[in-house]
N, CA, C and O atoms as a Tripos MOL2 file, in Angstrom:
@<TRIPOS>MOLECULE
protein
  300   299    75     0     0
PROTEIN
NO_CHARGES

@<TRIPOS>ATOM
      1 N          44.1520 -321.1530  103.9020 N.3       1 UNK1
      2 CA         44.6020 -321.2530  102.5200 C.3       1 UNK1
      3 C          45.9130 -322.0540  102.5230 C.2       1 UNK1
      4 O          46.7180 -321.7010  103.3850 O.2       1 UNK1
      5 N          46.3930 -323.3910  101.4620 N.am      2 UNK2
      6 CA         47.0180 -323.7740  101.3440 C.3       2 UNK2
      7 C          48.1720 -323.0660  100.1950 C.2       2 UNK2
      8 O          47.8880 -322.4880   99.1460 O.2       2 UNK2
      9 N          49.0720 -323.2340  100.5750 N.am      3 UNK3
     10 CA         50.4260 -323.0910   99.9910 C.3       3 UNK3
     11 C          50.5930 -323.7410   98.5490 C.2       3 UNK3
     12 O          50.9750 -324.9110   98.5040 O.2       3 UNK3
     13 N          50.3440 -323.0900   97.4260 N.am      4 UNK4
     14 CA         50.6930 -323.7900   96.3240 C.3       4 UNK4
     15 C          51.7230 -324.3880   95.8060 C.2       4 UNK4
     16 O          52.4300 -323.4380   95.4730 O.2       4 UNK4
     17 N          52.2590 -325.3190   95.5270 N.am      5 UNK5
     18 CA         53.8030 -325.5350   95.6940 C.3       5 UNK5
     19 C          54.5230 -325.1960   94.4480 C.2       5 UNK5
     20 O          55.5810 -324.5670   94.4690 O.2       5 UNK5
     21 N          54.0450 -325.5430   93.5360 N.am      6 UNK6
     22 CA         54.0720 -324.8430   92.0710 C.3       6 UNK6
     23 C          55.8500 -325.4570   91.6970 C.2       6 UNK6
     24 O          56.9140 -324.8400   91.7660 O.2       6 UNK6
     25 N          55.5730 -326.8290   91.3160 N.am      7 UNK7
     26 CA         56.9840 -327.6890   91.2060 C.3       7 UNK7
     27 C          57.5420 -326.4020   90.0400 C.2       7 UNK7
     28 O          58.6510 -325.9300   90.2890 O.2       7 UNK7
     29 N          57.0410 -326.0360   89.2160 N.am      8 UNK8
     30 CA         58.0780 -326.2070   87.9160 C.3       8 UNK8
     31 C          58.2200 -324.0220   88.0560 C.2       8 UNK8
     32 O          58.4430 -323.2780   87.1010 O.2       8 UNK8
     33 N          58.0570 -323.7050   89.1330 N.am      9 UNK9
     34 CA         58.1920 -322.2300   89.6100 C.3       9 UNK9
     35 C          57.5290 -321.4850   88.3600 C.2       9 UNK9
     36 O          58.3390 -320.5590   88.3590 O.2       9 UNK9
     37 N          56.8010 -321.2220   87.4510 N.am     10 UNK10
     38 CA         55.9960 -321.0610   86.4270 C.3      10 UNK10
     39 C          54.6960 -320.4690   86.7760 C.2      10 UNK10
     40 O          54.0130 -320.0300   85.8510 O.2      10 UNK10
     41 N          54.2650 -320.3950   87.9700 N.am     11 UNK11
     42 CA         52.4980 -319.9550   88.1800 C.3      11 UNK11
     43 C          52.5540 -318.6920   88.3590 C.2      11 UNK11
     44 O          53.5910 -318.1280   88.7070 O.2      11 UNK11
     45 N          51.2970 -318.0120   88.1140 N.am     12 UNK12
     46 CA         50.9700 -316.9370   89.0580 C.3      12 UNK12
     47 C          50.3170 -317.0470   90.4370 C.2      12 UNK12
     48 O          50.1950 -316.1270   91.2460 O.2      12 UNK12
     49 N          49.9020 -318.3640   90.5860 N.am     13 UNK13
     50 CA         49.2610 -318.6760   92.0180 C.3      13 UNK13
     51 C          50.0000 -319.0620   93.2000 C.2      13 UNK13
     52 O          50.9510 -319.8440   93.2370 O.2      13 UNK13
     53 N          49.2510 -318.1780   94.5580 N.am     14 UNK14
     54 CA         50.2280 -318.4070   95.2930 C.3      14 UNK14
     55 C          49.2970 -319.3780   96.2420 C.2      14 UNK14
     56 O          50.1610 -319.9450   96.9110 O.2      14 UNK14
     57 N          47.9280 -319.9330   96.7180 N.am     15 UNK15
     58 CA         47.7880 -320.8950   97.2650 C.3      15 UNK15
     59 C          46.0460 -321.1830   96.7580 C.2      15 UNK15
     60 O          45.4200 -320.6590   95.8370 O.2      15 UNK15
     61 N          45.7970 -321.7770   97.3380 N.am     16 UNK16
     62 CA         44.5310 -322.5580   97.4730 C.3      16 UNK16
     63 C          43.2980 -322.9230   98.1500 C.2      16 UNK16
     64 O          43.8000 -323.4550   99.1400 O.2      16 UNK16
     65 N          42.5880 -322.9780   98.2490 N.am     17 UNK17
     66 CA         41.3770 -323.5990   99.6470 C.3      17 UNK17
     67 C          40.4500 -324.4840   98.7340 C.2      17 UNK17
     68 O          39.8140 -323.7220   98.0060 O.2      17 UNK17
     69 N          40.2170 -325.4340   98.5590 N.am     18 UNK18
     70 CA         39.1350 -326.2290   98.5300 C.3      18 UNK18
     71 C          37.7970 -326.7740   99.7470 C.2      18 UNK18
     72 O          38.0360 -326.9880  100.9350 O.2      18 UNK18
     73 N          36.6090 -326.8960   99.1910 N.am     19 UNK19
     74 CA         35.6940 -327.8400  100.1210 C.3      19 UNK19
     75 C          34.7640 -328.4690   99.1390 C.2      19 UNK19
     76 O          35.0340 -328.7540   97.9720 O.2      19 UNK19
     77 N          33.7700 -328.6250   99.6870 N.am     20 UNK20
     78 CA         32.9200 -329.8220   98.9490 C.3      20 UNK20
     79 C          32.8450 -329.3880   97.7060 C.2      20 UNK20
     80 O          33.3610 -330.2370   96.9790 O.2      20 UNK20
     81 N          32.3220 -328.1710   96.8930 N.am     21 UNK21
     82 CA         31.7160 -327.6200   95.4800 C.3      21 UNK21
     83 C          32.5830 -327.0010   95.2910 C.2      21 UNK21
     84 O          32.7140 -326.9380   94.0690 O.2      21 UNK21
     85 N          33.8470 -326.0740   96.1150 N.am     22 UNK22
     86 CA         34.4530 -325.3200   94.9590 C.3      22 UNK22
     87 C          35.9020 -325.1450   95.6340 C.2      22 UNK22
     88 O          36.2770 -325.9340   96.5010 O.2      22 UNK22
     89 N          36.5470 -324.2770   95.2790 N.am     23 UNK23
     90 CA         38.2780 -324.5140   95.1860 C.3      23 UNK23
     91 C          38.2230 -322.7390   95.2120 C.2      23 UNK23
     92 O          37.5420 -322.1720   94.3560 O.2      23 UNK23
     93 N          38.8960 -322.0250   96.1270 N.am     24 UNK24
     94 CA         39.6100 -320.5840   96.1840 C.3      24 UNK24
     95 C          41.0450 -320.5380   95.6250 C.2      24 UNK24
     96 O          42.0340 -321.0470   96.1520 O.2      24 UNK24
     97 N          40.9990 -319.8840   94.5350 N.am     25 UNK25
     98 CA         42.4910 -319.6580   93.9530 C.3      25 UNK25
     99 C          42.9420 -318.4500   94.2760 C.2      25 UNK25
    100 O          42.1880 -317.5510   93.9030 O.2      25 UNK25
    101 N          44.1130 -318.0280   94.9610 N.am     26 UNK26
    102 CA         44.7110 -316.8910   95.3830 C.3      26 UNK26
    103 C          46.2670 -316.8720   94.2920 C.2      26 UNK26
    104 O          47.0260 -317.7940   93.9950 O.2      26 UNK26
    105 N          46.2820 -315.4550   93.9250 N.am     27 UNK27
    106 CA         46.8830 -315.3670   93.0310 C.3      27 UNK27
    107 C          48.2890 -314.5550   93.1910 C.2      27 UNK27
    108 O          48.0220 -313.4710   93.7110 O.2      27 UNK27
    109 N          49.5570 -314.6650   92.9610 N.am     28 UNK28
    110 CA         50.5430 -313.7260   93.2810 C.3      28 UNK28
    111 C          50.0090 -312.0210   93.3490 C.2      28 UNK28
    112 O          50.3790 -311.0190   93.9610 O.2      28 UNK28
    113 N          49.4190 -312.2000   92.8000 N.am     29 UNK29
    114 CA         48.8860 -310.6850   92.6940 C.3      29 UNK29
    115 C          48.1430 -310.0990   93.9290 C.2      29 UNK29
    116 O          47.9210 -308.9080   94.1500 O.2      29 UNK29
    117 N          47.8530 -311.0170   94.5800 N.am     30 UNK30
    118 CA         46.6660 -310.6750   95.5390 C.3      30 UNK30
    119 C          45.1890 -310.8830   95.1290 C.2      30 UNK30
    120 O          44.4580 -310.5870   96.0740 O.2      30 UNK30
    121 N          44.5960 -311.2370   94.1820 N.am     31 UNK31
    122 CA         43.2470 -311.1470   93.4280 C.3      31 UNK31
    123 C          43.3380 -312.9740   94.3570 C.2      31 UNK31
    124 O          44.1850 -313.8080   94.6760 O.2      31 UNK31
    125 N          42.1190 -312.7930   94.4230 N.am     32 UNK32
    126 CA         41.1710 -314.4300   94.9470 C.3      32 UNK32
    127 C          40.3630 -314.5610   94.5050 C.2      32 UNK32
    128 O          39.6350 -313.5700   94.5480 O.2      32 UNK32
    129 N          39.6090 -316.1740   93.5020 N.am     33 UNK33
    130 CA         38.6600 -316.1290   92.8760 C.3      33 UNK33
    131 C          38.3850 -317.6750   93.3360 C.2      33 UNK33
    132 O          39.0940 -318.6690   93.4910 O.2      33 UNK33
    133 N          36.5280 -317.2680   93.5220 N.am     34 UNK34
    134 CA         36.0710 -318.5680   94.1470 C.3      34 UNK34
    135 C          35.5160 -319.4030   92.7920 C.2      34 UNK34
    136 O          34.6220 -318.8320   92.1670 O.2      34 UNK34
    137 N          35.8900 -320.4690   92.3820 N.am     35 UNK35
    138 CA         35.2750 -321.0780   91.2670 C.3      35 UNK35
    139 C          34.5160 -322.2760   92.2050 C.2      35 UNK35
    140 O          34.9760 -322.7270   93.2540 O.2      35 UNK35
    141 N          33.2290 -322.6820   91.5600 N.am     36 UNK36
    142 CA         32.1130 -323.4140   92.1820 C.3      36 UNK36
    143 C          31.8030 -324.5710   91.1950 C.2      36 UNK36
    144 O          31.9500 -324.0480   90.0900 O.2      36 UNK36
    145 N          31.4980 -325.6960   91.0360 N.am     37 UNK37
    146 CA         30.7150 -326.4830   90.9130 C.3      37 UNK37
    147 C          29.4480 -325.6620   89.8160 C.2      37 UNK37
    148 O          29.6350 -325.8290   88.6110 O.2      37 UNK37
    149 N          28.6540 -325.1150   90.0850 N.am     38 UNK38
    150 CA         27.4890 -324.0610   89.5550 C.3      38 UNK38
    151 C          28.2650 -322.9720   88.5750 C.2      38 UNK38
    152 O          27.5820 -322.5960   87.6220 O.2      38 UNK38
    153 N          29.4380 -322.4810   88.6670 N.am     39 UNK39
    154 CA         30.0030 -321.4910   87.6250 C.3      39 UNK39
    155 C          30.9670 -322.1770   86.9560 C.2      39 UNK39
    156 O          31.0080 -321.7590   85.7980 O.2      39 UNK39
    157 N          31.7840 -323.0640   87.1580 N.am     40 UNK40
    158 CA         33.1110 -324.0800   86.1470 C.3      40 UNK40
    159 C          32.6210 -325.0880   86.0390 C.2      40 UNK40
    160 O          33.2400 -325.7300   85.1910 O.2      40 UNK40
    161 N          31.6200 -325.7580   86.5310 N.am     41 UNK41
    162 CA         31.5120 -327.2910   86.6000 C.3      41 UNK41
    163 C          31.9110 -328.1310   86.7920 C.2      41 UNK41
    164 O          33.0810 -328.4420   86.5720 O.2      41 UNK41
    165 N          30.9290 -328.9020   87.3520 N.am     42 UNK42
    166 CA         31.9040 -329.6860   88.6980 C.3      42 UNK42
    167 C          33.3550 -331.0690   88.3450 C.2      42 UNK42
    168 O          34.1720 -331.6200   89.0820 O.2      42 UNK42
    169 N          33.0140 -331.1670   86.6830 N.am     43 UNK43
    170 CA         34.5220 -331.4840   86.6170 C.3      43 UNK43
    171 C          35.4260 -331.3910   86.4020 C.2      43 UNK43
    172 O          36.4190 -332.1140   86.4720 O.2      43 UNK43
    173 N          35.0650 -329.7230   85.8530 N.am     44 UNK44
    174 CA         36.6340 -328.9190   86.4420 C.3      44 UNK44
    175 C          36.5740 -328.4930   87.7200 C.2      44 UNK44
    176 O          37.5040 -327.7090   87.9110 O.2      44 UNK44
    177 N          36.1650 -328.5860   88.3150 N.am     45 UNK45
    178 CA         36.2500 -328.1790   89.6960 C.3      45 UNK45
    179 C          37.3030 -329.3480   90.4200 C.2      45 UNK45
    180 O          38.3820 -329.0290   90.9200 O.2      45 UNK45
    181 N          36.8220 -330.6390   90.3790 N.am     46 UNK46
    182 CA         37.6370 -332.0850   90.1720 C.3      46 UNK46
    183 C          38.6720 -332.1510   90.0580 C.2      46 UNK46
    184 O          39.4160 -332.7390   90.8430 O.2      46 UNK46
    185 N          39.2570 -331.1570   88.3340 N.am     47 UNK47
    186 CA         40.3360 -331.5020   88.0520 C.3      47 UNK47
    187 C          40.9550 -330.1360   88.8260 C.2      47 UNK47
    188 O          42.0260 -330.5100   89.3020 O.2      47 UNK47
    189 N          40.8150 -329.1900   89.0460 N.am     48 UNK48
    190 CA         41.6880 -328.1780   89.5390 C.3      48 UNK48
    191 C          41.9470 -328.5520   90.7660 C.2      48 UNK48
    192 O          43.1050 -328.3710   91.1430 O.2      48 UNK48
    193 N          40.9660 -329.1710   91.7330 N.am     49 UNK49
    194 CA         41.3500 -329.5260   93.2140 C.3      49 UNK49
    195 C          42.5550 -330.8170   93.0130 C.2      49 UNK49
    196 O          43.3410 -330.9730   93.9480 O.2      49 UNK49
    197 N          42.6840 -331.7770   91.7140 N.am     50 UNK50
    198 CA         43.5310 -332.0320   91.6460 C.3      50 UNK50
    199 C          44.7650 -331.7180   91.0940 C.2      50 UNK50
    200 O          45.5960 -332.6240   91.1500 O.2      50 UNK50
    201 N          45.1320 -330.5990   90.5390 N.am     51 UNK51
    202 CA         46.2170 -330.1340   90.0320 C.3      51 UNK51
    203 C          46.5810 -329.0000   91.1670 C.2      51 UNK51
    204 O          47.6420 -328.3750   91.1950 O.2      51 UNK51
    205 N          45.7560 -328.8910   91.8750 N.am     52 UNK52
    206 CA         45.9480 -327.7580   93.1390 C.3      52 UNK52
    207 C          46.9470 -329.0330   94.0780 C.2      52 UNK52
    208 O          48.1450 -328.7950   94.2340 O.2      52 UNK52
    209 N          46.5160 -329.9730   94.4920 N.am     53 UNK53
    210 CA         47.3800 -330.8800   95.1320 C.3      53 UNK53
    211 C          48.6100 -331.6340   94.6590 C.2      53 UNK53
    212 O          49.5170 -332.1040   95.3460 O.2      53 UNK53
    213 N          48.4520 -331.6510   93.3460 N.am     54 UNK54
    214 CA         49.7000 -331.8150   93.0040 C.3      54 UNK54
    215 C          50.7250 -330.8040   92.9010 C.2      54 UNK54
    216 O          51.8500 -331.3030   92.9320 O.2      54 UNK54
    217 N          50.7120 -329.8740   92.8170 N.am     55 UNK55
    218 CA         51.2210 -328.0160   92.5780 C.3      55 UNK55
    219 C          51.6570 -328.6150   90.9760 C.2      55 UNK55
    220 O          52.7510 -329.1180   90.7180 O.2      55 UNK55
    221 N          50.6690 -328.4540   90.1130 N.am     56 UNK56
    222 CA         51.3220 -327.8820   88.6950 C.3      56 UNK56
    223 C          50.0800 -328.1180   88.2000 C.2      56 UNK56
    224 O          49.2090 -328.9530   88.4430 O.2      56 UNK56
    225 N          50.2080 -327.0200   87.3050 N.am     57 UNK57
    226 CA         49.7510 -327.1770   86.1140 C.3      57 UNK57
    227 C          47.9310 -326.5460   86.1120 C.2      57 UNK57
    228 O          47.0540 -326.6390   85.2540 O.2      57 UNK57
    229 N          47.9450 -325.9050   87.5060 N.am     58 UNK58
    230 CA         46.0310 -325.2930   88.0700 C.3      58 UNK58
    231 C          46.3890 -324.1180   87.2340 C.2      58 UNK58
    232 O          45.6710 -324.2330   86.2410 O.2      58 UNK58
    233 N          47.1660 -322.9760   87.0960 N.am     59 UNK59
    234 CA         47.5360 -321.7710   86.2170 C.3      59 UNK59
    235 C          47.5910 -321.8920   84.9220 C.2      59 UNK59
    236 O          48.1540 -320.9280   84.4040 O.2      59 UNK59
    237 N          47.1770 -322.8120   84.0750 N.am     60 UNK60
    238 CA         47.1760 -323.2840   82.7640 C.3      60 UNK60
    239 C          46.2040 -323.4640   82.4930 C.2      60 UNK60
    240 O          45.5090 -322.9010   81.6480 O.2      60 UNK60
    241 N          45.9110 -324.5620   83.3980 N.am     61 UNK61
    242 CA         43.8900 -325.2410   83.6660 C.3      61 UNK61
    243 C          42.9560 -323.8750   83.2990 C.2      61 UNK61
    244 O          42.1750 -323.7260   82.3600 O.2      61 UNK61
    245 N          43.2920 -323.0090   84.2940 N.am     62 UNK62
    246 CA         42.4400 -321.9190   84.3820 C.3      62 UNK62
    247 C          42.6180 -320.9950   83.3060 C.2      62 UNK62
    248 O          41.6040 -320.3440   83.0530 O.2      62 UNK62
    249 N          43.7160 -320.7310   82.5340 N.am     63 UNK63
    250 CA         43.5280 -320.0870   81.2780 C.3      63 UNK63
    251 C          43.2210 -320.8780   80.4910 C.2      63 UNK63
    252 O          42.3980 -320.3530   79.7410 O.2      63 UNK63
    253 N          43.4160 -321.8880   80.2120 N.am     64 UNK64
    254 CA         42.3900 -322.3630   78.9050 C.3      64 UNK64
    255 C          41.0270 -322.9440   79.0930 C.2      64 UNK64
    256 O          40.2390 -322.9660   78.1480 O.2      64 UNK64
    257 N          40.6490 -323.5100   80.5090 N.am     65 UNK65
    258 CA         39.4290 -324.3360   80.4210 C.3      65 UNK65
    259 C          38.6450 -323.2730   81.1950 C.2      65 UNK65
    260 O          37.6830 -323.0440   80.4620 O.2      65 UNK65
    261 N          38.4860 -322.1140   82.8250 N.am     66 UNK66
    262 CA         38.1260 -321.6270   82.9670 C.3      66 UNK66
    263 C          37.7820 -320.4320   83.4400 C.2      66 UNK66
    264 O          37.0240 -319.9370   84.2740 O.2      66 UNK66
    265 N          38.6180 -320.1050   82.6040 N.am     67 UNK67
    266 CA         39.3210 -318.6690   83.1240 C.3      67 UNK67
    267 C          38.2350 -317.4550   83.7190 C.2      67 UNK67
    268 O          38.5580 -316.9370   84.7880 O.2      67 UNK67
    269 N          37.1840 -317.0710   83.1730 N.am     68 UNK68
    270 CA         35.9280 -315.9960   83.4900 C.3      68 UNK68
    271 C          34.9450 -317.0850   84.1750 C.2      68 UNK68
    272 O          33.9250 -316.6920   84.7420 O.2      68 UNK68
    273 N          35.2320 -318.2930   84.1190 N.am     69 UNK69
    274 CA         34.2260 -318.8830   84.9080 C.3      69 UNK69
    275 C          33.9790 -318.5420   86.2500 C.2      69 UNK69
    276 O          32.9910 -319.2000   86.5770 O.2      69 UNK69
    277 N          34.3330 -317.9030   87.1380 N.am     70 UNK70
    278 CA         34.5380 -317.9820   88.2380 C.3      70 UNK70
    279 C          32.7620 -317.3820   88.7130 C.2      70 UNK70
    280 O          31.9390 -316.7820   88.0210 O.2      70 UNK70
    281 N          32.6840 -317.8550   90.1460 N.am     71 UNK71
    282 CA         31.8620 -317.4970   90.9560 C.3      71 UNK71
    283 C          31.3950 -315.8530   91.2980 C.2      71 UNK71
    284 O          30.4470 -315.1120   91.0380 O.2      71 UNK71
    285 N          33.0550 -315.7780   92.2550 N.am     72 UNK72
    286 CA         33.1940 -314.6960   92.7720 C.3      72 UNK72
    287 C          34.6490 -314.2160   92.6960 C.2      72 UNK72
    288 O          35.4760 -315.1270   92.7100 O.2      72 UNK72
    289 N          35.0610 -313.1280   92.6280 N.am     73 UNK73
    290 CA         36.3090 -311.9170   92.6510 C.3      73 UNK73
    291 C          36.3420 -311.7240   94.2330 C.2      73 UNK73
    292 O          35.7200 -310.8900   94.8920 O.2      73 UNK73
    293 N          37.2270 -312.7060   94.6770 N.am     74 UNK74
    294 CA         37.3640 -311.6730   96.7290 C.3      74 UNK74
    295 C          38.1630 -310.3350   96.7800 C.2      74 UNK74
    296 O          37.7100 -309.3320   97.3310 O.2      74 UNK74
    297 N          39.1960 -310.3750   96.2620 N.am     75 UNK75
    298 CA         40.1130 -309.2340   95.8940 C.3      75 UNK75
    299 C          40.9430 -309.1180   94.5930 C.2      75 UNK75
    300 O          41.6580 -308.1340   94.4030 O.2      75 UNK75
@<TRIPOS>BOND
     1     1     2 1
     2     2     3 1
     3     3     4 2
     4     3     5 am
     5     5     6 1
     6     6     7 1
     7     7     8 2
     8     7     9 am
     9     9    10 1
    10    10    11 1
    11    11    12 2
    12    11    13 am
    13    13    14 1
    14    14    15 1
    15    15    16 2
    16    15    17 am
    17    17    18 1
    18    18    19 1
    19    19    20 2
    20    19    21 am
    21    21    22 1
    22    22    23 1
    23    23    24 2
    24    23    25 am
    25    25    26 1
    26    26    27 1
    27    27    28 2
    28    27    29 am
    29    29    30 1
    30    30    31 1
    31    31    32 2
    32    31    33 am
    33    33    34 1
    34    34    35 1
    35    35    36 2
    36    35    37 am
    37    37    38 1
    38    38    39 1
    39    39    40 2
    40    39    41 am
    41    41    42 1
    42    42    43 1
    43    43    44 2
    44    43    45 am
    45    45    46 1
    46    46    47 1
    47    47    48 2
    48    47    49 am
    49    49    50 1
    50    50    51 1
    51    51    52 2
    52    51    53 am
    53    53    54 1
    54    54    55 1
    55    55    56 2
    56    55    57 am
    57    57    58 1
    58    58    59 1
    59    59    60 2
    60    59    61 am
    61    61    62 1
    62    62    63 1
    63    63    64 2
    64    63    65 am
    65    65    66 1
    66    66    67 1
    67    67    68 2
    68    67    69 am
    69    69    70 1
    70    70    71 1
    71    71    72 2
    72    71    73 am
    73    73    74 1
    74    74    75 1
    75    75    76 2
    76    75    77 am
    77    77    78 1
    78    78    79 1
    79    79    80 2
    80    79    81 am
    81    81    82 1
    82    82    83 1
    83    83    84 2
    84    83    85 am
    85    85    86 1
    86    86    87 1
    87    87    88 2
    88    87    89 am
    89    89    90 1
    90    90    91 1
    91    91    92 2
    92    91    93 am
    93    93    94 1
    94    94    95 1
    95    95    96 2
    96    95    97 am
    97    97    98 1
    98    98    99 1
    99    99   100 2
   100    99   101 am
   101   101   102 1
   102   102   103 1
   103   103   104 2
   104   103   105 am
   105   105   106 1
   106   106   107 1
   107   107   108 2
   108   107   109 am
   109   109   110 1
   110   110   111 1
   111   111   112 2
   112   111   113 am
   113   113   114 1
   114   114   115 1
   115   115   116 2
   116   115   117 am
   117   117   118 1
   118   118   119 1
   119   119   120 2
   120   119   121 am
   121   121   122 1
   122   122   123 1
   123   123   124 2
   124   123   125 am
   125   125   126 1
   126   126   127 1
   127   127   128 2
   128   127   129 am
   129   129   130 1
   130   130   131 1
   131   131   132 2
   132   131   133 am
   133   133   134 1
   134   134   135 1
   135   135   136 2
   136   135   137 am
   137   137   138 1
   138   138   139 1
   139   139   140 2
   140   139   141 am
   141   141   142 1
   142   142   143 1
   143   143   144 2
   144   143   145 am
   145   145   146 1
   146   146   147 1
   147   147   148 2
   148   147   149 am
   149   149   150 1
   150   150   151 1
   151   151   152 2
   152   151   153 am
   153   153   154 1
   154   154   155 1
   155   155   156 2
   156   155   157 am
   157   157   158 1
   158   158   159 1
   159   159   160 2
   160   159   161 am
   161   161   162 1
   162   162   163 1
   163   163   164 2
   164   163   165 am
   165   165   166 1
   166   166   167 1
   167   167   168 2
   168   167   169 am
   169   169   170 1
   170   170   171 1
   171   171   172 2
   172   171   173 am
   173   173   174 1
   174   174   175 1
   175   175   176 2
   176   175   177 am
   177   177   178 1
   178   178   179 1
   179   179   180 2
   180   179   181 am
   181   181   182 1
   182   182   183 1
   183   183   184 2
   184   183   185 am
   185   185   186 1
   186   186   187 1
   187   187   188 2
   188   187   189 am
   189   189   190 1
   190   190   191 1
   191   191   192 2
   192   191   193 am
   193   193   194 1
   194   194   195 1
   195   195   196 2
   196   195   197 am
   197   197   198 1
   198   198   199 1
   199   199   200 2
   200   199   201 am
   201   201   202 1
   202   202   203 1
   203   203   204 2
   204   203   205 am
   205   205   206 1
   206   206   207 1
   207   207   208 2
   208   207   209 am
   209   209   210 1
   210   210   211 1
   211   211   212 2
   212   211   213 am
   213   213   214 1
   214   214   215 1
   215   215   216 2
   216   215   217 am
   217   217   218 1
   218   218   219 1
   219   219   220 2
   220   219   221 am
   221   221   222 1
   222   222   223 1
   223   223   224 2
   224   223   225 am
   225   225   226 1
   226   226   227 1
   227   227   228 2
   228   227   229 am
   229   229   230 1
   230   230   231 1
   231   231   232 2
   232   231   233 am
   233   233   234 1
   234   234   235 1
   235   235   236 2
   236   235   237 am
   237   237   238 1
   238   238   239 1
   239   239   240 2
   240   239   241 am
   241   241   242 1
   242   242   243 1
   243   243   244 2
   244   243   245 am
   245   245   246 1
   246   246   247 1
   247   247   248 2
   248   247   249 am
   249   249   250 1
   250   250   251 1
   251   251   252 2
   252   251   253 am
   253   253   254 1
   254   254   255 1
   255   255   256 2
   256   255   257 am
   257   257   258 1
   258   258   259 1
   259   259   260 2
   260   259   261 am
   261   261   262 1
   262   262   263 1
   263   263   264 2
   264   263   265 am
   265   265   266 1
   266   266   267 1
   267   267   268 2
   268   267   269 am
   269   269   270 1
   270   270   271 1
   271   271   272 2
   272   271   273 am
   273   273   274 1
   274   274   275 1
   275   275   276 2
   276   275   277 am
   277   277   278 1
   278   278   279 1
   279   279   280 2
   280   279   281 am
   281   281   282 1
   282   282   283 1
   283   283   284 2
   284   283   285 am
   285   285   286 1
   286   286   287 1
   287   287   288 2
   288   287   289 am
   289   289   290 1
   290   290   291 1
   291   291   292 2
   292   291   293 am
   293   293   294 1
   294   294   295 1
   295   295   296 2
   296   295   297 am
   297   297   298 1
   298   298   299 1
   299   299   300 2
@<TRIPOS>SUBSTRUCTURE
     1 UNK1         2 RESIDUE 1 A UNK
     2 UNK2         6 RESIDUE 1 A UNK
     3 UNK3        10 RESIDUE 1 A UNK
     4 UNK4        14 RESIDUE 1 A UNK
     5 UNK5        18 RESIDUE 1 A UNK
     6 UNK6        22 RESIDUE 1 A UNK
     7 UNK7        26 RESIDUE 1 A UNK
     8 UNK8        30 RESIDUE 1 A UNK
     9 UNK9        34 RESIDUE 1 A UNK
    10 UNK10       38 RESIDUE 1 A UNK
    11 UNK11       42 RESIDUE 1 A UNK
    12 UNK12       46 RESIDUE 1 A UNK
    13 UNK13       50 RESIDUE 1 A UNK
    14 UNK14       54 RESIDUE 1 A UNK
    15 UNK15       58 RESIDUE 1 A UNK
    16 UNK16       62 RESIDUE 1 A UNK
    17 UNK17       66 RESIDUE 1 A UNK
    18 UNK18       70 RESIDUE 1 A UNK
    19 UNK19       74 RESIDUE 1 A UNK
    20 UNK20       78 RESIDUE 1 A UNK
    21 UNK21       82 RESIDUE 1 A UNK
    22 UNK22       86 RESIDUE 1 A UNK
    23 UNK23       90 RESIDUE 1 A UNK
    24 UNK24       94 RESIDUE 1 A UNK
    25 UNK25       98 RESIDUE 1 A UNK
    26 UNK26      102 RESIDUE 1 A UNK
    27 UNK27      106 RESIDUE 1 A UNK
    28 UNK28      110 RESIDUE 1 A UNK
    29 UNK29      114 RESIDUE 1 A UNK
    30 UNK30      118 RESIDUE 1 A UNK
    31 UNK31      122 RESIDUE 1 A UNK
    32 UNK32      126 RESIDUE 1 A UNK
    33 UNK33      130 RESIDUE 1 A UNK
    34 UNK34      134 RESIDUE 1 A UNK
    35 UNK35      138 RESIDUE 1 A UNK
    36 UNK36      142 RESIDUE 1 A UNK
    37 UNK37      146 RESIDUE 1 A UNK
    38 UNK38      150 RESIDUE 1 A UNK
    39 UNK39      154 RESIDUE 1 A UNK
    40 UNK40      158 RESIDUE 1 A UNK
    41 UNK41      162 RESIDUE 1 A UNK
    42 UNK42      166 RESIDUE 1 A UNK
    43 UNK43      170 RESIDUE 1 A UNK
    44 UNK44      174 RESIDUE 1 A UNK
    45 UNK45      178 RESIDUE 1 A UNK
    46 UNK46      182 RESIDUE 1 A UNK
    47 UNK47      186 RESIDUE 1 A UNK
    48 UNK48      190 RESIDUE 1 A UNK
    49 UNK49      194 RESIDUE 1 A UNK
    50 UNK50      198 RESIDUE 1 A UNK
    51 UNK51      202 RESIDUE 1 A UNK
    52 UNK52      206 RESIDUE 1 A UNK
    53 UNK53      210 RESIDUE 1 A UNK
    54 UNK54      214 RESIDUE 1 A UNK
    55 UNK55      218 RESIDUE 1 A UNK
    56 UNK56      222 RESIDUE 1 A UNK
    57 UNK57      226 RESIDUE 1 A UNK
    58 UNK58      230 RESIDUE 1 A UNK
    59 UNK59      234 RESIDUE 1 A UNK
    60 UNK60      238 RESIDUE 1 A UNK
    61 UNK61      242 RESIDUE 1 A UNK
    62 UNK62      246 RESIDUE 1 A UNK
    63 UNK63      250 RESIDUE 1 A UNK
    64 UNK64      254 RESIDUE 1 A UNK
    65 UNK65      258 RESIDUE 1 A UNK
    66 UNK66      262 RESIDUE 1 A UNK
    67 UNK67      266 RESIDUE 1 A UNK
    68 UNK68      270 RESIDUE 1 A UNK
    69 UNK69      274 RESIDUE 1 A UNK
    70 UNK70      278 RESIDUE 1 A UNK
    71 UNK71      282 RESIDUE 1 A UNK
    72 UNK72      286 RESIDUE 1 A UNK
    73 UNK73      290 RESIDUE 1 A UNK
    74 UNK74      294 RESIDUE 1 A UNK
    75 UNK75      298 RESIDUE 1 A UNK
């Protein structure tokens, strides 16, 4: 899991994992949610793997564009 860098200190997320279809968001809280390609679609999937690399602005993404979308709940 990558380190979220989170320029503007504002997130609840604390890192990341991407691969081919989907992106793992780990959350200050401890909660991890796998969003897929098949449950957000794959161009939000696109844009979160790119706001995940930039650190801003994936904790926003996900409350307004896909917040219950997710795959799976890890913790």
């Amino acid at each position: 899991m990558q380190h979220y860098r989170d320029s503007d200190h504002d997130s609840g997320i604390s890192g990341f994992e991407d691969g081919p279809d989907f992106i793992r968001v780990a959350f200050k809280d401890g909660a991890v949610y796998r969003y897929t390609d098949t449950s957000a679609g794959s161009a939000n999937i696109r844009e979160m793997k790119r706001l995940a690399a930039s650190g801003d602005g994936l904790n926003a993404f996900i409350n307004t564009q896909v917040k219950r979308r997710y795959a799976q709940k890890e913790r």
